[in-house]
C-alpha distance (Angstrom), angle and dihedral (degrees) to the residues before:
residue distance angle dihedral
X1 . . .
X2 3.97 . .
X3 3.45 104.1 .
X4 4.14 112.1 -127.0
X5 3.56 122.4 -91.3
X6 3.60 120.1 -125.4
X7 3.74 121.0 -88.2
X8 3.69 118.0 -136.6
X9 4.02 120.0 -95.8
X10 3.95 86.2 -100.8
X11 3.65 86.1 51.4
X12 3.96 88.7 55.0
X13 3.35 95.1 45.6
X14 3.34 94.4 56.2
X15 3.91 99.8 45.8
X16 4.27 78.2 55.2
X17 3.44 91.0 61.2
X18 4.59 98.1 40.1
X19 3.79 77.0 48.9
X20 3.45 104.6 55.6
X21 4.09 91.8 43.9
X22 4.20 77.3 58.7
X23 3.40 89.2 48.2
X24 4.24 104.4 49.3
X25 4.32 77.1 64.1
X26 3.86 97.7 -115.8
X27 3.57 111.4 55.3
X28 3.97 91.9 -135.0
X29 3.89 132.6 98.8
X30 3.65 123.9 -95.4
X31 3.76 95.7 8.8
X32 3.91 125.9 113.4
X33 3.65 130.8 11.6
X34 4.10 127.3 -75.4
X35 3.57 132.2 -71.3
X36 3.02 111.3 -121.1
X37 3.93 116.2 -109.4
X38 3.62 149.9 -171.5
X39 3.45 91.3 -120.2
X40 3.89 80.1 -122.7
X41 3.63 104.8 -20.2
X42 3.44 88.4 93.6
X43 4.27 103.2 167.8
X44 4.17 86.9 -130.0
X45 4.18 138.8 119.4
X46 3.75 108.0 -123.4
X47 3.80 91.9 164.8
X48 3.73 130.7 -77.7
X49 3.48 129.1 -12.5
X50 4.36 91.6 21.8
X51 3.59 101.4 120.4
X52 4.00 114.9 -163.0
X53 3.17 118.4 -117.3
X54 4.35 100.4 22.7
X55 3.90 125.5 92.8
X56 3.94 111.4 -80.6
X57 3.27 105.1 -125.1
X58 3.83 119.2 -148.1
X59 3.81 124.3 -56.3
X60 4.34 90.1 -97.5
X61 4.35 94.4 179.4
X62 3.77 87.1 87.4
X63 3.69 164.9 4.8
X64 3.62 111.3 -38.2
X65 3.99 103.0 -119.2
X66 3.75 125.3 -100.7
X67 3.62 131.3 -139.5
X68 3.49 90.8 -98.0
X69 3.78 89.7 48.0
X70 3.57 99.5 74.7
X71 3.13 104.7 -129.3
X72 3.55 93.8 -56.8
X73 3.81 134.8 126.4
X74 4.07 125.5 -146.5
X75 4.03 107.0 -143.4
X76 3.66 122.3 -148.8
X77 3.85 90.5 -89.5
X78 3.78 84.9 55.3
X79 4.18 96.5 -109.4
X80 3.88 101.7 142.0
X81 3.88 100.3 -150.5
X82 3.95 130.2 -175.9
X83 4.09 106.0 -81.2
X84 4.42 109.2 -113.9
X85 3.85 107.2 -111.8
X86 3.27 113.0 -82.6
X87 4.03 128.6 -158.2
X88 3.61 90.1 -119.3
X89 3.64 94.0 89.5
X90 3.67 133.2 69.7
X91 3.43 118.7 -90.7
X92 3.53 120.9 -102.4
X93 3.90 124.8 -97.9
X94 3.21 119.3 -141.4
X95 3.81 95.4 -102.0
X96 3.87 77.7 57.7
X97 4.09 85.5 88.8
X98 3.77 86.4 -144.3
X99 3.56 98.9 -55.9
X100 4.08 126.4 132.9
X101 3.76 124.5 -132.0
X102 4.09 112.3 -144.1
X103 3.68 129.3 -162.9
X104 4.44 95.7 -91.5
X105 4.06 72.8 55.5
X106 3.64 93.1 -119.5
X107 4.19 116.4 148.6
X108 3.75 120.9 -137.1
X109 3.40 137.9 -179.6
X110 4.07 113.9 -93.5
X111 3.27 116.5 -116.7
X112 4.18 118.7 -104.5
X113 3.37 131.1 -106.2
X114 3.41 126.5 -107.9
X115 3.58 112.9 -139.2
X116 3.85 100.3 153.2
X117 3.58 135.2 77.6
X118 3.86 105.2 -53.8
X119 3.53 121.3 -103.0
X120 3.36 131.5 -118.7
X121 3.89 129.8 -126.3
X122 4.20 81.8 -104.7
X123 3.77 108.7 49.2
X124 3.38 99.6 51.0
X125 3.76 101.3 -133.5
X126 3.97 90.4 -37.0
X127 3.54 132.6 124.0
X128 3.58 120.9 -140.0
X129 3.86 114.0 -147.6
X130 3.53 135.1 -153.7
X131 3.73 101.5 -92.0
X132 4.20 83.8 57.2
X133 3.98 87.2 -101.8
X134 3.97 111.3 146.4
X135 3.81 109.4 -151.4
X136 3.74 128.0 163.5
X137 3.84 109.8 -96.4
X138 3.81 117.5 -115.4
X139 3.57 140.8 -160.9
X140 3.95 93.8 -115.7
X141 3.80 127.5 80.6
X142 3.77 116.3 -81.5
X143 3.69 93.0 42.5
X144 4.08 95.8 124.5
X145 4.01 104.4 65.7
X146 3.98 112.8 -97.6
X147 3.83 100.4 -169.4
X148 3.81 97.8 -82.2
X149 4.12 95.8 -60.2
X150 3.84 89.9 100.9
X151 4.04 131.5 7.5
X152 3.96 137.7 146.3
X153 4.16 106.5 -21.7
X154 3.51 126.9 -159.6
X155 4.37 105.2 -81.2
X156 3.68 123.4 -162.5
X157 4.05 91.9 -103.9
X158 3.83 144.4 29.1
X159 3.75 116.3 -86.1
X160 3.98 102.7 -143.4
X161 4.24 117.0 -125.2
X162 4.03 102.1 10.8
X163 3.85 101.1 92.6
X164 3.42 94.9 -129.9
X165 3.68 132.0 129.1
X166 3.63 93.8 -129.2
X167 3.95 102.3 176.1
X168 3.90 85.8 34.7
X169 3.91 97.6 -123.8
X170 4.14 92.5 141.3
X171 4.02 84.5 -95.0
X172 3.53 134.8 112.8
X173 3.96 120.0 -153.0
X174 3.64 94.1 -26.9
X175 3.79 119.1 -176.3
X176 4.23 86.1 12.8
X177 4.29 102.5 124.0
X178 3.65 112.6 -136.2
X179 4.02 133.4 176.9
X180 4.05 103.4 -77.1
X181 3.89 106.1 -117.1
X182 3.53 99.4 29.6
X183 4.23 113.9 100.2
X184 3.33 137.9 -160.9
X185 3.91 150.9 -153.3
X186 4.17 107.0 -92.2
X187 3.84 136.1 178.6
X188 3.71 116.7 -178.3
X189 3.19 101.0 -173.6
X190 4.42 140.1 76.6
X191 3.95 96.3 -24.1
X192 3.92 83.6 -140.7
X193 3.82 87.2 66.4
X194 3.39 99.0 45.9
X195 4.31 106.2 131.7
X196 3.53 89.1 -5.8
X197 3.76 119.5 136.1
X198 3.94 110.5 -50.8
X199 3.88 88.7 -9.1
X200 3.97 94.6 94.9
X201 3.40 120.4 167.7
X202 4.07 125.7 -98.9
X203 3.33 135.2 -130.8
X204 4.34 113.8 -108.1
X205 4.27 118.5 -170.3
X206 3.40 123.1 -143.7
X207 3.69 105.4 -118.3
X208 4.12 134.8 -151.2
X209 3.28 150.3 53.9
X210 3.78 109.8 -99.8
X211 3.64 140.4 60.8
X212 3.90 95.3 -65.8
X213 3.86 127.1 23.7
X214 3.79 138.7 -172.4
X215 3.90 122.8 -110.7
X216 3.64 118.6 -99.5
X217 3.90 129.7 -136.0
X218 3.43 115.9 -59.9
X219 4.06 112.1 -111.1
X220 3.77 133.6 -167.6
X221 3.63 97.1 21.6
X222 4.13 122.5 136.3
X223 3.70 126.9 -126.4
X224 3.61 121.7 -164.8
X225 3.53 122.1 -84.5
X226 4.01 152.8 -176.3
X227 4.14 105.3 -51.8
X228 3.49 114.9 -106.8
X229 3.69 106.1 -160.8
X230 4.23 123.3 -139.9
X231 3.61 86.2 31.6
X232 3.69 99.3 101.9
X233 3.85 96.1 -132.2
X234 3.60 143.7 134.1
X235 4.11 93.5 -129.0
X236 3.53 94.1 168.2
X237 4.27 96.5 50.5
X238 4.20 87.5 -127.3
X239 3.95 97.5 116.1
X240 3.59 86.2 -102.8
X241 3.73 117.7 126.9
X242 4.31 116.8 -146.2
X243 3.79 85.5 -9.4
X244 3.78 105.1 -160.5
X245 3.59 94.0 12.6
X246 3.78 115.5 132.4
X247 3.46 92.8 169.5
X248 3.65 155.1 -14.8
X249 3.54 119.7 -76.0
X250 3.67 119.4 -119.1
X251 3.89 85.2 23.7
X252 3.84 117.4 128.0
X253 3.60 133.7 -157.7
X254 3.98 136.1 161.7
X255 3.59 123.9 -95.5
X256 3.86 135.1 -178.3
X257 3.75 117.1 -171.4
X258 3.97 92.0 -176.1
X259 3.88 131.5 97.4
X260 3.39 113.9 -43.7
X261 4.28 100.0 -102.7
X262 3.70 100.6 27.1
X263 3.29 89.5 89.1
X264 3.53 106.3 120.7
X265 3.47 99.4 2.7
X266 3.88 125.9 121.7
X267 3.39 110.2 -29.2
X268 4.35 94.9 -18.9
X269 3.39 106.7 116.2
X270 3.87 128.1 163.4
X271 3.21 130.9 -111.1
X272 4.01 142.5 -156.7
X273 3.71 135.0 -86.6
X274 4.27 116.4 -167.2
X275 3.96 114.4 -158.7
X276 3.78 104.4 -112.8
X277 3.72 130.9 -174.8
X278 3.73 130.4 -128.0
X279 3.62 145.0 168.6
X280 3.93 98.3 -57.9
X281 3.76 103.5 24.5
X282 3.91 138.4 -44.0
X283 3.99 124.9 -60.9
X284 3.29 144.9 180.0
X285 3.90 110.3 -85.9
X286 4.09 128.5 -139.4
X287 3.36 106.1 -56.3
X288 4.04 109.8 -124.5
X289 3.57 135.6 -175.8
X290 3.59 92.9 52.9
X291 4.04 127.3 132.1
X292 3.47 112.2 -157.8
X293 3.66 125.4 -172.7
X294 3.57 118.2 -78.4
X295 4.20 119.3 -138.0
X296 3.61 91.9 -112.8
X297 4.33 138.7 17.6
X298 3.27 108.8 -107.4
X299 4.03 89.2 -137.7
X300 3.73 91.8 -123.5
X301 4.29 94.0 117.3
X302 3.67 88.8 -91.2
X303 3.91 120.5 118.3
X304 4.26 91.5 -134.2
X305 3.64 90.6 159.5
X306 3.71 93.2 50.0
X307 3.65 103.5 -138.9
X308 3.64 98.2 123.0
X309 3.79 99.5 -91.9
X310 3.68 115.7 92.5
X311 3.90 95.0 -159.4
X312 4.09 106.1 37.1
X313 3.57 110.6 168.4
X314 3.57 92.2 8.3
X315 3.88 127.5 125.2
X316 3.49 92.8 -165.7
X317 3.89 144.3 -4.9
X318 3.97 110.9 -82.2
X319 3.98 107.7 -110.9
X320 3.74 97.6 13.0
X321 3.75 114.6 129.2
X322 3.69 124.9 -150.5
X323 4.16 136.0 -172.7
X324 4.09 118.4 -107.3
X325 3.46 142.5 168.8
X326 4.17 129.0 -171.1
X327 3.82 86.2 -164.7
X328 3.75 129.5 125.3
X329 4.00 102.9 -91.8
X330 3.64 113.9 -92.4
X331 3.63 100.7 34.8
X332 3.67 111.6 78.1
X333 3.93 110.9 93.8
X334 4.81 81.7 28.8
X335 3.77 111.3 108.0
X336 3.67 113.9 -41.5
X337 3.60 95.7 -17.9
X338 4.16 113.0 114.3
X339 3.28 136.3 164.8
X340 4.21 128.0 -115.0
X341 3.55 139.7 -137.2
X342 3.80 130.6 -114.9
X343 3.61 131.7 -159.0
X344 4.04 132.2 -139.7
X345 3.73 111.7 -127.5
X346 4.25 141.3 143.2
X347 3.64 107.5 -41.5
X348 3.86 107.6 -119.0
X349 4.06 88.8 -104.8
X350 3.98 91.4 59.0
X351 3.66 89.0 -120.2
X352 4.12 117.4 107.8
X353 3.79 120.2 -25.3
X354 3.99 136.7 -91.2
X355 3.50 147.1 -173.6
X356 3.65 123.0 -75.8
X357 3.60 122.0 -138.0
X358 3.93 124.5 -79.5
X359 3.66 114.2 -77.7
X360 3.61 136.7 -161.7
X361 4.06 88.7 3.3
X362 4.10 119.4 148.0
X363 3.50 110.2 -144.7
X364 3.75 120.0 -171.3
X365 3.79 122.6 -74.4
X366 3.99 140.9 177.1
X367 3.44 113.0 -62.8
X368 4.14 112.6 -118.0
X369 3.44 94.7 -170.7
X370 4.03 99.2 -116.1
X371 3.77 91.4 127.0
X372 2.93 94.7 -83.8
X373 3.80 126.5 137.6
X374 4.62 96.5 -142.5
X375 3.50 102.1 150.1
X376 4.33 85.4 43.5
X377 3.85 90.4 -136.4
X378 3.80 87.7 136.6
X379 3.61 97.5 -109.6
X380 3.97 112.1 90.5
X381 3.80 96.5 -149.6
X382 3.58 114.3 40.2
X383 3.84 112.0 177.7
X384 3.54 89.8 -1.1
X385 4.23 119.4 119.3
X386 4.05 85.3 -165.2
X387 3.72 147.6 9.2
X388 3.75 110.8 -89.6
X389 3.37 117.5 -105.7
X390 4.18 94.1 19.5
X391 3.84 128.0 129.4
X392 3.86 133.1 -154.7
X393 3.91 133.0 171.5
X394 3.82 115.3 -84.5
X395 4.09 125.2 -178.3
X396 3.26 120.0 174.7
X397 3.86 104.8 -170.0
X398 3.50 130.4 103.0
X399 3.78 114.9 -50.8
X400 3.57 112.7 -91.1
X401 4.14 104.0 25.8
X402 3.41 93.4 81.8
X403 4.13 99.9 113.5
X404 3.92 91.2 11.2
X405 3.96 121.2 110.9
X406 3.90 110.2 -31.0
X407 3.94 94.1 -28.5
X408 3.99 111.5 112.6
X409 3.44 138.4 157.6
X410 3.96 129.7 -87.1
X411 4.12 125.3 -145.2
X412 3.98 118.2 -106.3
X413 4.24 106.0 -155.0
X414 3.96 114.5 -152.6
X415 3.88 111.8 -118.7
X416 3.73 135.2 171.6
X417 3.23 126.3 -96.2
X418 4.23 125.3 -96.8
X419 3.71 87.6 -112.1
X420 3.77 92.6 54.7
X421 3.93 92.5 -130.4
X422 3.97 101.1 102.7
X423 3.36 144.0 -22.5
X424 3.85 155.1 -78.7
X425 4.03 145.5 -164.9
X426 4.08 101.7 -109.9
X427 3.87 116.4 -145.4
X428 4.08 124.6 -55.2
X429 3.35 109.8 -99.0
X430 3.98 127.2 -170.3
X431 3.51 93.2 25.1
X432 3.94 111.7 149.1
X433 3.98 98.6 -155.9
X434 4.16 113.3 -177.9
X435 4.08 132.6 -76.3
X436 3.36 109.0 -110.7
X437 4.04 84.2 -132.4
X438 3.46 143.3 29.5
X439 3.63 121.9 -89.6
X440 3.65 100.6 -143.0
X441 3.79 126.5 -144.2
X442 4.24 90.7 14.4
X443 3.94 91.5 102.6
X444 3.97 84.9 -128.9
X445 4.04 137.3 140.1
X446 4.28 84.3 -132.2
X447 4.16 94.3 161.7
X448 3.77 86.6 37.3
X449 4.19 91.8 -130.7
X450 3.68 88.8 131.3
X451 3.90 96.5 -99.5
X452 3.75 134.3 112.3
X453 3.88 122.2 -131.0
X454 3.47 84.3 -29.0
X455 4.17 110.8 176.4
X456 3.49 85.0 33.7
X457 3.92 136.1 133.7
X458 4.08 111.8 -116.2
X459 3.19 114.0 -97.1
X460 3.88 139.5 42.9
X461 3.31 105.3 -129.4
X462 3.57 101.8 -117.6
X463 3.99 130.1 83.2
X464 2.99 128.9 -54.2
X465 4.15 87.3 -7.6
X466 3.45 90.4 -66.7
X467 4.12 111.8 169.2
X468 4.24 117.2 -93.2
X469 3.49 102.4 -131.8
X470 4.31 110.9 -176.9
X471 3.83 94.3 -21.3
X472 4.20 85.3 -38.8
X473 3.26 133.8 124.9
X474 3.91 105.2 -144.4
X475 3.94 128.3 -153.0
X476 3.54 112.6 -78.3
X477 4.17 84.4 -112.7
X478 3.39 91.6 50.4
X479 3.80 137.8 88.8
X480 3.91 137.6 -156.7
X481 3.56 124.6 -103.8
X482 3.27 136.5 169.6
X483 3.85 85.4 -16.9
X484 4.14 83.3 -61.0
X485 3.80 118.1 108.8
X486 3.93 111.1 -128.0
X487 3.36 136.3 175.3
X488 3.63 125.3 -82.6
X489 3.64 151.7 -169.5
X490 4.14 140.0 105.2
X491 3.38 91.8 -12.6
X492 3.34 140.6 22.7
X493 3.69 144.8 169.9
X494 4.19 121.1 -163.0
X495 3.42 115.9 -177.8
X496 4.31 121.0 -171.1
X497 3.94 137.8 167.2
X498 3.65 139.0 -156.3
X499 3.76 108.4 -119.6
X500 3.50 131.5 56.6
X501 3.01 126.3 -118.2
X502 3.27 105.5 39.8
X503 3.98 139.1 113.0
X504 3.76 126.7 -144.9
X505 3.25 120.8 162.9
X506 4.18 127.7 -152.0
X507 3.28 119.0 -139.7
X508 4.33 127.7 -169.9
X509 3.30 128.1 -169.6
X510 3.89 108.8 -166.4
X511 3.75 130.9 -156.2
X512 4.08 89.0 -76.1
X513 3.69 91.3 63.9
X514 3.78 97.7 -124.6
X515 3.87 112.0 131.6
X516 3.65 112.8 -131.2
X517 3.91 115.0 -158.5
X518 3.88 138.1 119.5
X519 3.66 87.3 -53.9
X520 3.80 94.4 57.1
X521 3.12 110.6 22.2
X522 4.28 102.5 -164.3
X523 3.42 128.5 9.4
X524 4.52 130.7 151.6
X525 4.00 79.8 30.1
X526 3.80 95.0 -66.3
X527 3.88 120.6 120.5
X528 3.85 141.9 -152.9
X529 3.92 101.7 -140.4
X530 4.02 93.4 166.4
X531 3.90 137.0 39.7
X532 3.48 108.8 174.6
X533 3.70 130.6 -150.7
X534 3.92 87.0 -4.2
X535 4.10 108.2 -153.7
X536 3.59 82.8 -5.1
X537 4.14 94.6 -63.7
X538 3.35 122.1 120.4
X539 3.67 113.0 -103.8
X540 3.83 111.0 -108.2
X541 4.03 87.1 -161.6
X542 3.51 99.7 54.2
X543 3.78 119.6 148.6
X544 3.52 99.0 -121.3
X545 4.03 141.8 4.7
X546 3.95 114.3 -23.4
X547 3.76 119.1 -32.7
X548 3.87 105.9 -113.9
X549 4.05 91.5 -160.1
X550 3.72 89.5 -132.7
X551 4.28 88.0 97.0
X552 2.53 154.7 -146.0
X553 4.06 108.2 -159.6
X554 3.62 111.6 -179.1
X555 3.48 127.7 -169.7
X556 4.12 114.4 -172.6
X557 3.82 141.3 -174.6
X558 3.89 110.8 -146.0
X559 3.57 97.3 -163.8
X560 3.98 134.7 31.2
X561 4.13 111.6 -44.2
X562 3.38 123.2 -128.7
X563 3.53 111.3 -96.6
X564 3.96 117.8 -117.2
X565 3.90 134.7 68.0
X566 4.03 122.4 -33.9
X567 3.73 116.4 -154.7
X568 4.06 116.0 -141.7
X569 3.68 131.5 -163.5
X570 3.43 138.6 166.7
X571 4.26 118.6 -144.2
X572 3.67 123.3 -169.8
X573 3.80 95.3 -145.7
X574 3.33 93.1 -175.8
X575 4.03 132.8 -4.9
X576 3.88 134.0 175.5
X577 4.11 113.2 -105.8
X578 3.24 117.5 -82.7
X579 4.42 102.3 8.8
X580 3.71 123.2 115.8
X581 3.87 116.4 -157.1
X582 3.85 119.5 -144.8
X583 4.08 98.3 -155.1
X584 3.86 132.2 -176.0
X585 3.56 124.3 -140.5
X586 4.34 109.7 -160.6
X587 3.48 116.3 -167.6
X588 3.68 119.3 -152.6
X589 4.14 134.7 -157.5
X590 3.64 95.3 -168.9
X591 3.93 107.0 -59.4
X592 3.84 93.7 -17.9
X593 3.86 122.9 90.7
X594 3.36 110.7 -128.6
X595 4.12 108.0 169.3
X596 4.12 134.9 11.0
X597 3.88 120.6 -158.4
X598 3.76 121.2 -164.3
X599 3.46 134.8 177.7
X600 4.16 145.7 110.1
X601 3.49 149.1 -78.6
X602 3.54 136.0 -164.2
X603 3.93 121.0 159.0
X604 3.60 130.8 53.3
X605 4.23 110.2 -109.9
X606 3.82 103.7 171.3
X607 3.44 104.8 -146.9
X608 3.93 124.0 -18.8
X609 4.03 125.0 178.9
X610 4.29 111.0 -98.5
X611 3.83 95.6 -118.0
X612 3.76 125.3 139.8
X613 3.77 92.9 -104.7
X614 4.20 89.9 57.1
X615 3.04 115.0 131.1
X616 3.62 85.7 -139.8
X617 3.73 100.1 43.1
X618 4.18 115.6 122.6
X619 3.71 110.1 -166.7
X620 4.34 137.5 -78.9
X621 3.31 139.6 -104.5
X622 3.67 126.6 -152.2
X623 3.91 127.0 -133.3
């Protein structure tokens, strides 16, 4: 607070005078009795050379008043002031109101008493306190400063010339007469606040047109208000600067309301607090941004409960996958055998994680002798003799006829075992093993040795030595199969099957190209002559006797074949559910056997293109 600067003597004078209207109790003339005085040892600073406490002598800067002055005396700098009382007068009565008579009979105001700390020739009458406030000292306790505790209250009446409110009624010096013109320092507010902080003092004007006036209001001075924190101010006029402030507002800072040490740690981070204000003052808001530790790890690799281990209580980390395998040792990764995966997830108590059981793994089974390796011993068929399911030539006749005259081999099928544990070749089937005796007059091989009707008589029987075929005498271009006479010549192809009824079809496809079959019947100078057991009927057009749907189908060149590769399948048109046929396919230059097919078929196809890549195709022969 800037302390006051010091009025001028006239100034002083006149504050004596506001101060003793203060002092007589009322403010007004003729009311009230006398203060009492000194009768000039008034205790009061009226500029240099006034002690307190000795008899003021007479006012010795100027004329001595006259009558007409009014009690008045001109200075040397030509102020005309009020005269000091003087003993010359009679004392007041107490209808006198504290006023003094002088000799010209004029009545002023007495002069007030000084009960305070004396002032010095610089303050003016003031008292400066310890917070560097300058108020006008007072009669009352807490007139010398205290440091903002205690100060100016509000009295029972108006002290005259200080500017204060003193009995706090939003009024400053009311009813005290001053010199019109002249102004003064005012605060109508809490005498306690007076110059404190915001609450500077206004500005008051002497008002009126006589001799004396009457103060008017006090402008320009503060009055505490709302806090505005960062400011540096005493808002609320107590001696208190950025009272309730804890910060300033807009100010940030970090904060961290977590354990002490986790700060920092895993996923703790801190966060941010910004300096807000409220009702009574500025503080630090919520602080956000901030991780704090978390009761438990969530087992996902990251340290949630901040104590430096990302997976506490964890067995595992949540969604990671590894490999496993319940196995014997040393057969995962052997024949079929593999390992799995498991998973980490919740543990079934809700508390940490664990992992699941082993998924997808092979562990090592019976072997059922498919080729495959189950029980991943590294061999694929243990205790099996073949591969379930396969099928291999088998002929069981005499060494040697196998291939010769009718005698051809049969199909053996791999099948497990009765016990289940392995496996076994079942019985040759298809196999054409030799007659005992020749069948005379059929033009066949029938002991397989090679020779034709040998040890018998010339002749078949029939025209022109034609072949007997089942009690029939055949064409003389013709030849016996199967007990059916078909047509023959260079080459032919006779195809037959073992169960009845069934109907496969043979198919060639000579050098040309063009398939010949039951839909095309000759083609390249070849010729399908029989179609057994067609859609598994017996053929009312058959060549000779009853067709026993069991073949043959023959398919003959007359003259010379083309030379080049045939193609030759075998399609089961149409078969009962559940049969396989074991067929033979004979192929024929002229009289002479030259090739035998064998094989099986089990499912009905209809009719399917003779390619190399059938399904149903047999093999070739090349002319």
């Amino acid at each position: 607070m800037r302390r006051h600067t010091p009025r001028p003597l006239t100034t002083l004078v006149i504050s004596a005078l506001v101060t003793a209207c203060s002092a007589a109790g009322s403010g007004n003339y003729g009311q009230g009795g006398n203060e009492p005085t000194d009768a000039g040892n008034a205790a009061r600073d009226v500029g240099p050379g006034r002690d307190a406490g000795q008899k003021n002598p007479g006012i010795d800067a100027g004329t001595p008043s006259t009558p007409g002055d009014a009690g008045f005396t001109t200075l040397a700098d030509g102020n005309r002031v009020p005269n000091p009382p003087v003993d010359a007068g009679t004392p007041s009565t107490s209808t006198d109101a504290g006023f003094t008579t002088l000799a010209d009979g004029n009545r002023v105001p007495n002069p007030p008493v000084d009960a305070g700390t004396p002032s010095t020739p610089t303050d003016a009458g003031f008292v400066t306190l310890s917070d560097g406030a300058m108020v006008p000292a007072d009669a009352g306790p807490g007139a010398t400063g205290d440091g903002g505790s205690t100060g100016p209250r509000c009295g029972a009446a108006e002290v005259c010339g200080n500017g204060i409110d003193d009995n706090c009624n939003d009024r400053v010096d009311e009813n005290c007469p001053c010199i019109p013109g002249t102004s003064q320092r005012c605060y109508p507010g809490d005498p306690s606040q007076a110059g404190r902080g915001v609450c500077v003092f206004g500005q008051s004007r002497c008002e009126g047109t006589g001799e004396f006036g009457m103060w008017g209001a006090c402008e320009g001075f503060g009055v505490p208000r709302p806090v505005t924190c960062g400011m540096g101010l005493d808002f609320r006029c107590n001696g208190i600067i950025d009272e309730g402030c804890e910060c300033r507002p807009g100010a940030t800072r970090p904060c961290y309301t977590g354990p002490m040490g986790t700060a920092g740690i895993g996923a703790c981070r801190a966060g941010n607090q910004t300096c807000v204000m409220g009702s009574s003052g500025s503080t630090w808001g919520a602080c956000s941004g901030e991780v704090i530790p978390e009761a438990n790890d969530r087992c996902d690799g990251v340290d949630r409960n901040c104590d430096g281990n990302p997976n506490t209580g964890c067995g595992c980390v949540r969604g990671q996958t590894r490999s496993c395998y319940t196995g014997p040792t040393g057969t995962a990764g052997v024949g079929l055998c593999r390992a799995g995966t498991q998973t980490c997830a919740s543990a079934s108590d809700g508390m940490g994680t664990a992992w699941s059981t082993c998924q997808g793994e092979v562990l090592p089974a019976t072997d059922t002798c498919d080729g495959m390796d189950r029980n991943c011993d590294g061999n694929p068929n243990t205790n099996c003799v073949c591969t379930l399911g396969a099928s291999r030539s088998c002929y069981t006749g005499p060494t040697g006829t196998a291939g010769v005259g009718i005698c051809r081999a049969g199909v053996q099928s791999c099948v497990r075992t009765s016990s289940g544990t392995g496996t076994v070749w079942a019985a040759c089937t298809g196999e054409q093993r030799p007659n005992t005796a020749e069948i005379c007059a059929n033009n066949v091989d029938d002991n397989c040795n090679g020779m034709v009707d040998e040890g018998c008589t010339t002749g078949t029987g029939c025209p022109n030595n034609a072949p007997r075929c089942g009690g029939i005498c055949c064409a003389s271009n013709e030849a016996c199969a199967n007990n059916v006479c078909v047509g023959n010549g260079q080459l032919r192809f006779t195809l037959s099957w073992d169960i009845s009824p069934a109907d496969l079809d043979l198919h060639i496809v000579p050098p040309c190209g063009t398939e010949i079959y039951y839909g095309r019947l000759s083609a390249c100078g070849g010729t399908l002559d029989v179609d057994s057991c067609p859609a598994l009927s017996r053929s009312a057009s058959y060549p000779s006797g009853t067709d026993p749907c069991n073949g043959p189908e023959n398919v003959f060149w007359q003259n010379a074949p083309a030379s080049g590769s045939y193609l030759i399948c075998v399609n089961p048109w149409r078969m009962n559910s559940g049969t396989t046929a074991r067929y033979t396919l004979n192929v024929y230059r002229g009289t002479q056997l030259v090739r035998t097919f064998t094989g099986t078929r089990s499912a009905s196809t209809n009719y399917v293109q003779c390619t190399r890549n059938a399904a149903s195709f047999v093999g070739e022969i090349s002319i």
